[in-house]
N, C-alpha and C positions, 0 to 999 in steps of 0.2 A: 284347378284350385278354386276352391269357395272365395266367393264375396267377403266373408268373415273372414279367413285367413291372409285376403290380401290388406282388409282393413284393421286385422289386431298390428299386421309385419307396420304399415304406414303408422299407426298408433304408436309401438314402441321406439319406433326411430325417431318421431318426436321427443317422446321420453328420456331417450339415451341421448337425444344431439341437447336436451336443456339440463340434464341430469351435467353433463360436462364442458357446460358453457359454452353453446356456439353459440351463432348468430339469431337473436332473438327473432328477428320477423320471419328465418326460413324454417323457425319452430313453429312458428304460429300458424303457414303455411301448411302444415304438413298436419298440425294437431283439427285445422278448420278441414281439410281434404278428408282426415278421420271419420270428422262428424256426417259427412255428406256420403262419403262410401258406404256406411253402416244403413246407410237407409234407401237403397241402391238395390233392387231387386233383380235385375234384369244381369244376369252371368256376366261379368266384366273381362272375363276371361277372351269373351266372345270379341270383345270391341276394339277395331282399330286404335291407333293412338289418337288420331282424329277426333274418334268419337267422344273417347276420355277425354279429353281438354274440351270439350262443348258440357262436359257434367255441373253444377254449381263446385268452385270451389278447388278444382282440378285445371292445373296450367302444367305446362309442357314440362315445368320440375318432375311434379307429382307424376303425370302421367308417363314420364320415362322411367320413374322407379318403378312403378304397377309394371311394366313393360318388362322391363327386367327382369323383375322378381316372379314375372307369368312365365318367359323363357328360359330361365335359369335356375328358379327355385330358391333365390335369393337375393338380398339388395349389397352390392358389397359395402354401398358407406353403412347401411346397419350391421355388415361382418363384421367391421372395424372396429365399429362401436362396442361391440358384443364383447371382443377378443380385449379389452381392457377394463370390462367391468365384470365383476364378480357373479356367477350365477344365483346367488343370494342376493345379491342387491336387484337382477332381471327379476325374480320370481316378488320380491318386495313391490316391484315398481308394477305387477299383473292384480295385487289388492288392491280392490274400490275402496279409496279413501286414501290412498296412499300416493301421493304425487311425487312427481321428482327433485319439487322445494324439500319436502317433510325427507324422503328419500337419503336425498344430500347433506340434511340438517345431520339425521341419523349415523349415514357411513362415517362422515367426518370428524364430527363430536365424539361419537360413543365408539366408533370403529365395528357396527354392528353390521356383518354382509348377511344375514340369513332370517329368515322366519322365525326361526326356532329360538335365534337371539336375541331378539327385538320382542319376542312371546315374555323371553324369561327376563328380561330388560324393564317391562313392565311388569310383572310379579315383585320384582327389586323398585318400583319406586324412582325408576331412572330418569322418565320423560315427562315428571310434576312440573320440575324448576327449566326446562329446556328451553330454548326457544322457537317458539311456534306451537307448543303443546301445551299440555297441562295436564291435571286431572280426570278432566271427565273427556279431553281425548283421550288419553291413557286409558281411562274404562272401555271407551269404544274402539280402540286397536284389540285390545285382548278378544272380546267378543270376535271381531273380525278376523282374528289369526288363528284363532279355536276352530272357528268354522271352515277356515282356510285349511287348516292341516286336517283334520276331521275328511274334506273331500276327498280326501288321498286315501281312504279308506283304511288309515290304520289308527290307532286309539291308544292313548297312555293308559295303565291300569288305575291312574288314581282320577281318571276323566270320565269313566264310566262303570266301575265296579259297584259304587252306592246304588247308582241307578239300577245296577244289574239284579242287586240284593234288594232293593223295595220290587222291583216288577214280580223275583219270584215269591217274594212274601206275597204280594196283589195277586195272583196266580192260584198261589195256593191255598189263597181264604175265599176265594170264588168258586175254585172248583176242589172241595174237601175229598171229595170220592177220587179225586187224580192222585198217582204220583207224581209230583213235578219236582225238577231239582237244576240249578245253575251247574252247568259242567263247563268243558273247552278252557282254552287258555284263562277266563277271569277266575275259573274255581281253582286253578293251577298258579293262579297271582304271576302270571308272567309280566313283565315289562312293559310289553305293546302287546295287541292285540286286534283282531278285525274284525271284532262285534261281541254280541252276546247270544250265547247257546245255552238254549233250556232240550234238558229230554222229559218228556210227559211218558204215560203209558196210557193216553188219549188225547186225542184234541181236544185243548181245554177252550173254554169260552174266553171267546177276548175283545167282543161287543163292549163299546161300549168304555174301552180304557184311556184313559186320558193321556196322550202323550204318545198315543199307538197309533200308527196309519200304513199305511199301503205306498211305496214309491212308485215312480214311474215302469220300473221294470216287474212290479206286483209282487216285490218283496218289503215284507213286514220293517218298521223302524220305530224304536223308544225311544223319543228323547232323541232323535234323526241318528238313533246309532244302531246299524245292523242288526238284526233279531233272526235267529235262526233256530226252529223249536223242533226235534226229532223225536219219533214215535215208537214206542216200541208196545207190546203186552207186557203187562203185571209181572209177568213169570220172569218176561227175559231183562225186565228191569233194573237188577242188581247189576248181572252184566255187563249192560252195555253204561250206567251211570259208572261205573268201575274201569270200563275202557276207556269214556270218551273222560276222564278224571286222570286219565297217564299218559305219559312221552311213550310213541313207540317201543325205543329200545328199552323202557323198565318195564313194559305188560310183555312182550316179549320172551322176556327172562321165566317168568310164571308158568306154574301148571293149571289150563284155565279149562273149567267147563262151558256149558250156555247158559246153566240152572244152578242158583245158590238163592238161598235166602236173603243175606246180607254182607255187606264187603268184610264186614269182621270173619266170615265164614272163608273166604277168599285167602286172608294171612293165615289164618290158619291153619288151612291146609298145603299151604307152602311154607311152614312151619315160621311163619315171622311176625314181629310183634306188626300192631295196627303203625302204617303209614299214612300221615297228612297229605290231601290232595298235592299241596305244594311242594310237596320232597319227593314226587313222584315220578323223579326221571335219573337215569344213567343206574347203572350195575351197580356202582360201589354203593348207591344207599341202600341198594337189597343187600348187600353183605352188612351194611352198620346195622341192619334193620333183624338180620339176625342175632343179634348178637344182645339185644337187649333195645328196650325203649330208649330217645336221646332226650335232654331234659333240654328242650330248647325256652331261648327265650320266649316270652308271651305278653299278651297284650295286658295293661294292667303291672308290667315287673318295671319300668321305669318309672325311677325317680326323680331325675332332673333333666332338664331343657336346657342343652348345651347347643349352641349357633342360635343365637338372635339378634336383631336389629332393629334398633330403635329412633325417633326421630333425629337424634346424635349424628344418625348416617343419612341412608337410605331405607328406615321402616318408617310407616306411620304411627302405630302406637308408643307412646312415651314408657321411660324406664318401669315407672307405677305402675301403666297399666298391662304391661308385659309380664309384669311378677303376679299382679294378682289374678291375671288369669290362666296364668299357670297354676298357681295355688288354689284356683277353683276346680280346675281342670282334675287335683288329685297329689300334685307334683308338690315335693320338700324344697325344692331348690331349682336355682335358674341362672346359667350366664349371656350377662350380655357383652354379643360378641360384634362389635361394631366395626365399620371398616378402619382400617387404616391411613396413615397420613398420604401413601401414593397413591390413593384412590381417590382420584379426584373428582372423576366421573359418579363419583355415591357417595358423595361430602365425606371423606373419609379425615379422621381426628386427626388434629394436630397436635403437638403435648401440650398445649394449653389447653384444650379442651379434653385432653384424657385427663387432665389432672380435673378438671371441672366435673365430669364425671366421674371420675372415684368419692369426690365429696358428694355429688348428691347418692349414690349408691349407698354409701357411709350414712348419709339422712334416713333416707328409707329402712335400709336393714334396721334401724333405730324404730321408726316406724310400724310397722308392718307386722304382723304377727301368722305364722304359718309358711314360712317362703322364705328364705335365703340366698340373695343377691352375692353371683359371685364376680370379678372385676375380671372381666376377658378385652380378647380383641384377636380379629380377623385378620392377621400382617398379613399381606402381601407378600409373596416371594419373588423377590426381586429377580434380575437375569440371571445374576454369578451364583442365585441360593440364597443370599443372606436376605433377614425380612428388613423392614424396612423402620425398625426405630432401635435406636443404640440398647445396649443391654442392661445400662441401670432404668430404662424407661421399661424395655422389656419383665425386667425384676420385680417391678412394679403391681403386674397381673399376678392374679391365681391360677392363671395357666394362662399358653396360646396355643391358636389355632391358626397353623399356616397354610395357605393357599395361593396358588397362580390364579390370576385373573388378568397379564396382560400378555401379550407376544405370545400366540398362544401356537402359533404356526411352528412346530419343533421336531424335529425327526426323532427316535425312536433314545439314541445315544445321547440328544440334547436333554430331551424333555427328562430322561433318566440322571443323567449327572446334576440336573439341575434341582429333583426332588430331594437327590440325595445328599447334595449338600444343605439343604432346606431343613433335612432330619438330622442330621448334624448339628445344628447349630442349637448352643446350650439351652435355649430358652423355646424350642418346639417344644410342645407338650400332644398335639394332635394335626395328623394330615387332612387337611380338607379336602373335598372330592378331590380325589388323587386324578382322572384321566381327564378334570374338565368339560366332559362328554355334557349335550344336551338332548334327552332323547328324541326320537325322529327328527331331529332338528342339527343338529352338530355330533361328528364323530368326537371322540377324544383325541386328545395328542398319544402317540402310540408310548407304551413306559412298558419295561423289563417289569411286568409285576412282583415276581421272584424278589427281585433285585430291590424295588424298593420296599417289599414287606422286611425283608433280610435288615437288612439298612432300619427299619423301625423296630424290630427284635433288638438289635444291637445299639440301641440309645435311648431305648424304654419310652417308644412314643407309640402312642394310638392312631388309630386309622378309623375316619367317619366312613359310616354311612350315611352320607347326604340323601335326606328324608322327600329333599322337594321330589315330587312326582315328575319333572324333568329331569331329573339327575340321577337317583340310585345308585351313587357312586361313591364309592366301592363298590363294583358289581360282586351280588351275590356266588360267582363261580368261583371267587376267591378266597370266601371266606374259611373253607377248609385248610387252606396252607396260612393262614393268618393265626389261627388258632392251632395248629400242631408248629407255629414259631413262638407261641404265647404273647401274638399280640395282642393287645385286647381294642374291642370294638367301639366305637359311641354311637348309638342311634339319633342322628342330630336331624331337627327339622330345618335348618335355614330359617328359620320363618322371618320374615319381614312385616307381620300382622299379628295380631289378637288370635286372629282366626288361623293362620298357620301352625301356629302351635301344634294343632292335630296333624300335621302334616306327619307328626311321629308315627303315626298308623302304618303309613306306608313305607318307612323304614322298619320296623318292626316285619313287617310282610317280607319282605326284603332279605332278612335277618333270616326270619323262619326256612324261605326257600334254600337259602345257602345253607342252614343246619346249623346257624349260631347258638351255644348252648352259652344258660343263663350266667357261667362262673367267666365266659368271653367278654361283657355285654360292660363296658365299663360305665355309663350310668344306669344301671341295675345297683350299683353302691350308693347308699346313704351316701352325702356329703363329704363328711371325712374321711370314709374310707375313698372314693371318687377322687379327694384329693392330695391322699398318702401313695395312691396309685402313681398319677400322674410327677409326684414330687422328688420318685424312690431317687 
């Protein structure tokens, strides 16, 4: 056993014995024995107990845990420790910067055990007003938690796609005589991903690019995010951009040579209209793909920004400035969808303050020219389903949007009865991320999808696609049975910012993968129509 692993095991049981209130000084004891082990060259492994207890800083405590934990492979008061805390909250307490005060502040307050929570915790604005944080910690958690999951080697599409599209533009105005082209997962707009793949038809020049280096193990990194460039000749180019652009099982299904001109050459001779990189997997879209082009949605066909949060909640930008930069952005209309009153964890409105807000909303639409403020809100779905403000307050909005956001721990039968009486109740207009899911970061609560698109057919509500690049929820493999129940879709960004707003990008992508076509897409309507929809 390394030096390092006996001194991370001594480090955490600190951690864990002050994360759960023990006895402060046999913490301190054990956090001081830390600092002294790490800087301990000589194989500890090797040393009597004797010898340990002569080290600075090591007494017979310490030195019988090392003891242990060399003969056994483990400390059992750290077992103990371990077996009542959440592996979210261990892998929390392994971030530099993250102690076991800030730790406890977090599990207890916000009820956040993981990375991925506490990532999307701070996207939302959670840890401004907290105690012991603020802002510009909050700015330095995200950095830290990015780079954190980032080491795991896998990547969200909306964390490293841009990146992916300026390096091959950078690429391709350096070396004009290449062919070079983004393929692999980001050209397929998958979900996650474990880096960026370019195919060239040479080695291009890449002297000289800013933000490109070599790692330790003398692979290429952009932006510290995996780079992976594959070579082929001119000829065999179409090809293999052509394969490494598809899911096995749909280039499989094809009549393929090694030599074609161009990928349009390719459907054609398998007699099917042109396929987007991103619809480029399973059987049945070679069958829809015969049959005629699909009119899917596209970037540029919505008109309004439904899910947002504004300082009312937990956004930073103010009502104004969330409309007008929507209205810069392109967009006829905008709801602000703020939390609700059982959100108390994200200052969520009480009815005095939705009413306070509807009047200023009422000001602005006076105001404003170009933009259309519509009067939402985020309820809450409570335990038994129902949201959580009575139904003449409810009446009130131009629509709502229901979501879970607490008790999120639900087995398959819970979490489904519970959506569904959600969709039930008179005044849902729209399901917000339905599974809860955070990507690489939290699974979903398991749900009958069937069952609850079924359930939203039969009471004429919508189902988002939650835009934030942690969520993409409603995943895109459902969007075929949503749309052959004629449910219709919202491309919603969540945004909590000015700058979220864009986060429609990657709902949109989302959309495309799953094959949402443009008559699904419930803000693809004007205003009125958007709101004759949701009102029928």
């Amino acid at each position: 056993m390394t030096n390092k692993e006996i001194a991370d095991n001594i480090n955490m049981l600190a951690k864990l014995m002050e994360l759960h209130g023990e006895n402060p000084f046999k913490i301190k004891t054990y956090a001081n024995a830390y600092l002294s082990l790490r800087k301990i060259a000589s194989p500890l492994e090797d040393l009597s107990a004797n010898d340990l207890e002569k080290l600075p800083n090591i007494g017979k405590s310490v030195s019988s845990k090392i003891q242990e934990l060399i003969n056994t492979g483990s400390i059992s008061k750290l077992k103990s420790l371990k077996e009542k805390t959440p592996e979210g909250i261990i892998e929390l307490l392994q971030i530099k910067g993250l102690g076991p005060k800030k730790v406890d502040v977090l599990w207890k307050s916000l009820g956040i055990e993981s990375v991925g929570e506490l990532l999307y915790a701070c996207q939302e604005n959670r840890l401004i007003e907290l105690r012991g944080f603020g802002q510009k910690t909050q700015e330095n958690l995200i950095k830290l938690l990015n780079y954190h999951l980032e080491s795991k080697g896998k990547w969200l599409l909306g964390h490293c796609y841009d990146q992916a599209i300026e390096l091959e533009a950078l690429l391709k105005n350096r070396n004009p005589e290449l062919e070079i082209s983004l393929v692999g997962g980001l050209k397929m707009w998958n979900q996650v991903v474990d880096g960026i793949d370019l195919l060239a038809s040479e080695a291009p020049h890449l002297d000289g690019i800013k933000n490109l280096e070599l790692d330790e193990n003398g692979e290429y990194r952009y932006e510290n995010i995996p780079l992976r460039i594959q070579m082929c000749t001119k000829k065999e180019y179409p090809f293999y951009k052509f394969k490494n652009t598809c899911e096995d099982d749909f280039f499989d299904q094809l009549n393929m040579t090694l030599h074609w001109k161009n990928e349009e050459e390719i459907f054609q001779f398998n007699q099917l209209y042109f396929i987007p990189t991103e619809r480029r997997y399973g059987v049945d879209v070679i069958q829809e793909y015969r049959n005629g082009e699909t009119d899917l949605i596209d970037f540029g066909d919505i008109k309004g920004v439904i899910h947002t949060h504004s300082t009312y909640s937990d956004g930073i930008n103010t009502i104004e400035e969330m409309a007008i930069k929507a209205r810069d952005e392109g967009y006829s209309y905008i709801a602000i969808t703020d939390h609700s009153k059982s959100a108390t964890y994200a200052n969520g409105l009480s009815i005095e303050r939705v009413e306070m807000q509807w009047r200023e909303i009422d000001t602005l639409n006076q105001k404003l020219d170009g933009i259309k403020i519509l009067k939402s809100i985020e309820s809450d779905i409570l335990n038994d389903g129902h949201l959580d403000y009575d139904n003449d307050i409810l009446n009130g909005f131009d629509f709502v949007i229901a979501s879970i956001h607490s008790n999120l721990k639900m087995d398959e039968e819970k979490a489904t009865a519970r959506l569904i009486a959600a969709i039930e109740q008179p005044f849902t207009h729209i399901l917000g991320h339905p599974t809860g899911r955070l990507l690489l970061s939290r699974e979903g609560y398991p749900i009958d999808h069937k069952k609850i698109i079924d359930a939203c057919a039969a009471n004429n509500v919508s189902i988002e696609i939650n835009a934030s690049p942690y969520r993409l929820d409603i995943d895109y493999r459902w969007l075929q049975y949503c749309m052959e129940k004629n449910v219709k879709i919202s491309i919603n960004p969540d945004a909590h910012s000015t700058e979220a707003i864009n986060y429609i990008k990657w709902g949109i992508m989302t959309a495309r993968k799953g094959g949402l076509k443009r008559e699904f897409c419930l803000n693809y309507n004007a205003v009125d129509e958007f709101l004759k929809i949701l009102n029928k």
